[in-house]
VMD Tcl script that builds the backbone (N, CA, C; Angstrom):
set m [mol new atoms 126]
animate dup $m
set s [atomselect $m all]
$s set {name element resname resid chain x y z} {
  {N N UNK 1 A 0.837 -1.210 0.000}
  {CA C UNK 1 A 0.000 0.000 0.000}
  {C C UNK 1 A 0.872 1.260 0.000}
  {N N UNK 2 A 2.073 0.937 0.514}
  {CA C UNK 2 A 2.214 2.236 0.889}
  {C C UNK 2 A 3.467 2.634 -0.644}
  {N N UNK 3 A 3.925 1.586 -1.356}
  {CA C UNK 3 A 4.415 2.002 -2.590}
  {C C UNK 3 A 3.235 2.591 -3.559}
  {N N UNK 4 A 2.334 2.360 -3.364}
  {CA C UNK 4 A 1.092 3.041 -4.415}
  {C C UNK 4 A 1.105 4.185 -3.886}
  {N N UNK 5 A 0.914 5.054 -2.760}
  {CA C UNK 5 A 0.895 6.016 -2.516}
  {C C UNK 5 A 2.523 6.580 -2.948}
  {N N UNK 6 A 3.264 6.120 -2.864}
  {CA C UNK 6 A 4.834 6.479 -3.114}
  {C C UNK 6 A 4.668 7.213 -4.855}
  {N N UNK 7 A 3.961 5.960 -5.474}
  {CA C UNK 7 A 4.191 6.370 -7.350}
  {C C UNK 7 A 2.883 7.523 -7.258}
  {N N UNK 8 A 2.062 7.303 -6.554}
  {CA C UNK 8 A 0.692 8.514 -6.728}
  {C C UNK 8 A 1.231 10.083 -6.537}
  {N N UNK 9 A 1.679 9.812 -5.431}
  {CA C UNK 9 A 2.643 11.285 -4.938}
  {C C UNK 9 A 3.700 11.402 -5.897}
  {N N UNK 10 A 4.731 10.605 -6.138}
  {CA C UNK 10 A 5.692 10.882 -7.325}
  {C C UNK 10 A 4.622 11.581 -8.864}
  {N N UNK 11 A 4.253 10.951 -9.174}
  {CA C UNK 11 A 3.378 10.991 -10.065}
  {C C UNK 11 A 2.514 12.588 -10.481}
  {N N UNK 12 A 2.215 12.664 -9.176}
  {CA C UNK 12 A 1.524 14.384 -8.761}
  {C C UNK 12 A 2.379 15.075 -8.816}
  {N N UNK 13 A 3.762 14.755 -8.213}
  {CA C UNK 13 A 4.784 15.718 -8.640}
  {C C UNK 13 A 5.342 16.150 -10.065}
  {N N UNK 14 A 5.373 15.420 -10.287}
  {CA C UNK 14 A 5.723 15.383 -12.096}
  {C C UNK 14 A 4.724 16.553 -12.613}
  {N N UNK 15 A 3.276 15.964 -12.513}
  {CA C UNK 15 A 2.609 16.836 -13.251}
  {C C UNK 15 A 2.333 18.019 -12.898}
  {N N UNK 16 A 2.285 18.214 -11.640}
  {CA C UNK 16 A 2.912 19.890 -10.689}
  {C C UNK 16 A 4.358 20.469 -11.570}
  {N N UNK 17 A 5.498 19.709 -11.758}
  {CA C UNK 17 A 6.212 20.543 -11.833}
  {C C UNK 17 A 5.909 20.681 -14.392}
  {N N UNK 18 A 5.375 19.527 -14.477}
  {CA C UNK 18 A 5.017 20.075 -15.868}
  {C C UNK 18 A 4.479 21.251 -15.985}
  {N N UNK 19 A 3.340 21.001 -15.795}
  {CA C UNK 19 A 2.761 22.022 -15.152}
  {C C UNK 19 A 3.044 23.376 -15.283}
  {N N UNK 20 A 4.043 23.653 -13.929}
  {CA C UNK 20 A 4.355 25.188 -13.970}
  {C C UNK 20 A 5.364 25.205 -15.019}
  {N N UNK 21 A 5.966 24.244 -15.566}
  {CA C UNK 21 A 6.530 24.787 -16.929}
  {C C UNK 21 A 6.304 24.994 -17.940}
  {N N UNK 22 A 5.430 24.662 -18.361}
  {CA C UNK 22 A 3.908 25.430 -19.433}
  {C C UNK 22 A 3.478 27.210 -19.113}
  {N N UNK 23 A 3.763 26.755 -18.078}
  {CA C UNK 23 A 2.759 28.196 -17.662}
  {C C UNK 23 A 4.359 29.409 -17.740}
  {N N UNK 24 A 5.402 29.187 -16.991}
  {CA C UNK 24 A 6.885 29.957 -17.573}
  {C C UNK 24 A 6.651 29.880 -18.790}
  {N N UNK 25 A 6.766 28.988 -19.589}
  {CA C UNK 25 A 6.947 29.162 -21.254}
  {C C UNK 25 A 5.964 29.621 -21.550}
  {N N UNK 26 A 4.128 29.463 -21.036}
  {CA C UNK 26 A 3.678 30.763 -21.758}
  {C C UNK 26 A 3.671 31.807 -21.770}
  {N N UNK 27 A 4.247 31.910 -20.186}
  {CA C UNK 27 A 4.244 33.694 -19.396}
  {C C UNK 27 A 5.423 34.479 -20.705}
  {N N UNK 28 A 6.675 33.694 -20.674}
  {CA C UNK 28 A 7.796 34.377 -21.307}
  {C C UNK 28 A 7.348 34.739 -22.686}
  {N N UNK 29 A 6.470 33.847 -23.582}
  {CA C UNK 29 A 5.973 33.928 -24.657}
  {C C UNK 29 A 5.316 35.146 -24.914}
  {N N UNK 30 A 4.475 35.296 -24.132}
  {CA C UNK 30 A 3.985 36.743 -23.778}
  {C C UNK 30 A 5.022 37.846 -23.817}
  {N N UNK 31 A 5.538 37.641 -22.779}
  {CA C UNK 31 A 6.336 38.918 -22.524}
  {C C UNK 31 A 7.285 39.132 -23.992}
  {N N UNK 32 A 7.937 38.191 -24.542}
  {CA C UNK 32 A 8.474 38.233 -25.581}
  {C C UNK 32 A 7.566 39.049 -26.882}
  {N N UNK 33 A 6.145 38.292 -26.672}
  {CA C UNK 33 A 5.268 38.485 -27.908}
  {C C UNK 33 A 5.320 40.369 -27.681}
  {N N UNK 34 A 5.438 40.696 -26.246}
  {CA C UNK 34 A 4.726 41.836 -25.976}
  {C C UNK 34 A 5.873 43.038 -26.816}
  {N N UNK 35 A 7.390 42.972 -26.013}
  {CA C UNK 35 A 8.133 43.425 -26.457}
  {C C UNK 35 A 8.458 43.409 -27.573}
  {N N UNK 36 A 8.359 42.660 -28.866}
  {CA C UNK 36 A 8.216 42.753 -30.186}
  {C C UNK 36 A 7.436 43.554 -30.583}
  {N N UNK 37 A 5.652 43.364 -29.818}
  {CA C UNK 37 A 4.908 44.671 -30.177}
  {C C UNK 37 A 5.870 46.089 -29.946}
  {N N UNK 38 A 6.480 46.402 -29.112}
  {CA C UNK 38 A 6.928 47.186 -28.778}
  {C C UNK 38 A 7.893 48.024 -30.050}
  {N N UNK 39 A 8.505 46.724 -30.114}
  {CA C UNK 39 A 9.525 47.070 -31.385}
  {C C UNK 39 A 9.089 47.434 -32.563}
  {N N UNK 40 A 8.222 46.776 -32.878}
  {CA C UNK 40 A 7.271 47.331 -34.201}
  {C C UNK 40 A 6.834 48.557 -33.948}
  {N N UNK 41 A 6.510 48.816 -32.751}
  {CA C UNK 41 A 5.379 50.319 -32.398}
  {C C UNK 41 A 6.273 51.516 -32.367}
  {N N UNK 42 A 7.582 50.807 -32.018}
  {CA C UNK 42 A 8.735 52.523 -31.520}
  {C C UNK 42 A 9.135 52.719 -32.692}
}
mol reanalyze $m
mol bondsrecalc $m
mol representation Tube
mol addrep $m
């Protein structure tokens, strides 16, 4: 029992830390997308 909880929790971790790395790569995407607007606009 208590290795199933071991891979469940491993498991949650993984997709926690996927996760917030989707969300960095879209944040930066943004900010990137934004500052290009920028460049075009100045």
């Amino acid at each position: 029992m208590q290795e199933l909880d071991k891979a469940v929790f491993e498991a949650n971790v993984s997709i926690q830390a996927n996760f917030v790395e989707i969300q960095l790569t879209w944040g930066a995407r943004k900010v990137t997308r934004k500052s290009e607007n920028h460049l075009w606009v100045g």
